[in-house]
N, C-alpha and C positions, 0 to 999 in steps of 0.2 A: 445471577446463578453462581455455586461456590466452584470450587477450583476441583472438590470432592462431587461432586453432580453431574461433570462431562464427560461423554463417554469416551472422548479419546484418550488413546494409552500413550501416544507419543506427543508428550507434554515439551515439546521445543518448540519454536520457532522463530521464523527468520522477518524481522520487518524494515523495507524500505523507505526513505523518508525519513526516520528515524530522529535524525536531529533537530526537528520542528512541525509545529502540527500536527495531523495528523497521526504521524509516522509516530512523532515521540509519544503523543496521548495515550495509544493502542502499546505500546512497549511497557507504557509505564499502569497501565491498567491490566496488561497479557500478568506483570510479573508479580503484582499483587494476588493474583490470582494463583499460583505457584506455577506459573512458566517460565521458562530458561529461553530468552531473550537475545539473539542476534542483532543488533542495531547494526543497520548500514547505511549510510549517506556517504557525500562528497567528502565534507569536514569535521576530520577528527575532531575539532574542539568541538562542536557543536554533540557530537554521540556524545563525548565525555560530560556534557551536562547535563545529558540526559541519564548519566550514570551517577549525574551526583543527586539528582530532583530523584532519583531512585530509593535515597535512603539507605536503611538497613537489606532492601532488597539488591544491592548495587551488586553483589558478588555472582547472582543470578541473571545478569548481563553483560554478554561479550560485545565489543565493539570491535567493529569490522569497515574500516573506511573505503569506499571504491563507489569508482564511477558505474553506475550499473548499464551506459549506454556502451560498456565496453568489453568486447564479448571475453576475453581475454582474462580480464578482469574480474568478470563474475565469475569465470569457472575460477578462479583463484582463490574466491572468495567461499563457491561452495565448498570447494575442496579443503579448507581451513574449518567450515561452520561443522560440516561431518564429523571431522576428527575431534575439535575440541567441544561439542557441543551434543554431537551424535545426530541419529535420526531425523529430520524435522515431519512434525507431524501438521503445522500450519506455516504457509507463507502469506502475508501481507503486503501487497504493494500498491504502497501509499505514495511512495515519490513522484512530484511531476513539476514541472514546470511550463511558465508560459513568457513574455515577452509584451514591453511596452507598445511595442510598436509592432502590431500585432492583425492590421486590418489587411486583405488583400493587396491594396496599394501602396503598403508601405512595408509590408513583409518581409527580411532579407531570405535569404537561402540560408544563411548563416541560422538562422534565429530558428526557421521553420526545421532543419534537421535536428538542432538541439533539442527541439520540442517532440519530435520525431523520437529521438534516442532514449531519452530519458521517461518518457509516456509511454511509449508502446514499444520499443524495443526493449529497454531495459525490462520490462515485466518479463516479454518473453522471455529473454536469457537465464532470467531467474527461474522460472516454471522451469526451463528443461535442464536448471542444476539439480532444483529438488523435486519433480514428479517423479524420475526412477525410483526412486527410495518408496516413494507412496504409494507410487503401483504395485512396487515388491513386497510391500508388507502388506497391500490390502484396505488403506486408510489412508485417508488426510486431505484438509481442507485448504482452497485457493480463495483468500479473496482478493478481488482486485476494486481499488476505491477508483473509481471512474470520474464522473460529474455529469450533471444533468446535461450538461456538453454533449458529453456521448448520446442521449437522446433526441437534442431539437439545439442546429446549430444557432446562434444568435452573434451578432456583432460584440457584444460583451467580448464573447470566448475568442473571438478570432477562428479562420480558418484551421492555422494548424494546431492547436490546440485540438480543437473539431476533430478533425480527420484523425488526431492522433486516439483522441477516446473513443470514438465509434469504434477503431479497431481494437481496443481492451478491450468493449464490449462486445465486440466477436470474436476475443483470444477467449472471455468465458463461456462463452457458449459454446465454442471447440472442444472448450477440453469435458463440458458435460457430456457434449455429445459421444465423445471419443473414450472418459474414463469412468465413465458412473456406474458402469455394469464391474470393475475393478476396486471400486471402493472409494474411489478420490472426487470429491465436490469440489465445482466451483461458485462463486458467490461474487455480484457486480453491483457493488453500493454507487448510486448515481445522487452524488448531493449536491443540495444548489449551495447558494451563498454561506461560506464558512469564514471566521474569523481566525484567519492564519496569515503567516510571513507574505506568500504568495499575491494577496491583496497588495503589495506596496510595487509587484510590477504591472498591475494595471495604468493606461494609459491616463487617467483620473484615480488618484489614488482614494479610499474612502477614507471622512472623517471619522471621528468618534461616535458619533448618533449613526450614522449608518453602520459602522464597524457592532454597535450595540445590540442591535437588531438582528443579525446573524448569527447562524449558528454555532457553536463553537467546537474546539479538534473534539473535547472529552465526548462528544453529542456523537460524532460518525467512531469515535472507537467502542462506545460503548453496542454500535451498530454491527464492530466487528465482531466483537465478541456475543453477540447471542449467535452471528454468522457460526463463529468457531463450536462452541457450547451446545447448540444442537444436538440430537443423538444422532446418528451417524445414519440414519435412515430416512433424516430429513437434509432435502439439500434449500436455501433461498437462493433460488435462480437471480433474482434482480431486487433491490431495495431503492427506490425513490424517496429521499428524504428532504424536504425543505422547509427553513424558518416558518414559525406560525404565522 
């Protein structure tokens, strides 16, 4: 779908994860499309290569470094993306993490909150820097990239992985419930095996033949974006995507 075909009018947005995967796929795909680009992740070097794989579109991406498990932080961050970018009409949150050591019995506290912050807290923070804007105007799209995680836990994911997406996928269906009569959708892409960074903190890392078979970031951003492109009448409550 072109960049001239979607009906939304607030052509910005904010995408976390940004610096790999997912995050950067949907950025670098949002901005070809004529979107005005927030990149946020942990590490600046990582946005900035995301701004340079951007090309000629590179001047249509701001990089915004922060921790999004930190409340503090994010509101710093929306309060920066407002002013020099304006309105956001779509947020993306793509960032997550999980941990090697990841099974119930060997789980630390440590590991399980980080997984916590950055999966399910960090989303929320972000939603409630940019739903007012979307409520006041009447418009705009949430999606939040999940994992099939969030629907049937398995020892793969580990617990808090687990725990942490089943509650993104009840932060979207909150907020349908809560804003769709105001105009703002939300949208919960649940994908199994993807070929990204995030595979190398698996407690058995995958080879290449298996790494081959998977699906890859450009596959779920392209997922985001029919999510975004939509007319604004259609909302996809849930997308279940995995390898053929």
């Amino acid at each position: 779908m072109s960049a001239t075909s979607s009906s939304v009018s607030t052509r910005n947005a904010v995408v976390t994860g940004a610096g790999s995967g997912v995050g950067r796929a949907t950025a670098l795909q949002l901005v070809r499309q004529g979107w005005r680009v927030a990149l946020v992740g942990r590490r600046a070097e990582a946005l900035a290569e995301t701004i340079r794989l951007a090309g000629e579109a590179a001047a249509q991406l701001l990089a915004c470094p922060c921790d999004i498990g930190d409340p503090a932080a994010v509101e710093t961050m929306g309060q920066r993306v407002l002013q020099e970018l304006g309105p956001v009409g779509l947020l993306v949150n793509a960032a997550g993490t999980n941990a090697p050591k990841r099974a119930l019995e060997v789980l630390s506290l440590e590991d399980y909150h980080a997984m916590i912050d950055t999966n399910l807290h960090g989303p929320y923070y972000c939603v409630q820097a940019f739903l007012p804007g979307m409520r006041a105007r009447g418009e705009g799209t949430i999606v939040n990239v999940v994992s099939d995680a969030g629907k049937q836990a398995s020892p793969k994911a580990g617990p808090g992985y687990v725990v942490s997406k089943f509650g993104l996928a009840g932060l979207t269906q909150a907020i349908n419930a809560e804003e769709r009569g105001r105009g703002v959708r939300a949208c919960a892409i649940f994908p199994g095996d993807i070929d990204t960074p995030l595979l190398d903190k698996r407690p058995v890392v995958p080879d290449a033949a298996a790494r081959a078979r998977m699906m890859q970031p450009e596959d779920i951003a392209e997922c985001v974006l029919l999510c975004a492109n939509l007319p604004a009448r259609v909302v996809i409550e849930e997308m279940l995507v995995r390898p053929r």
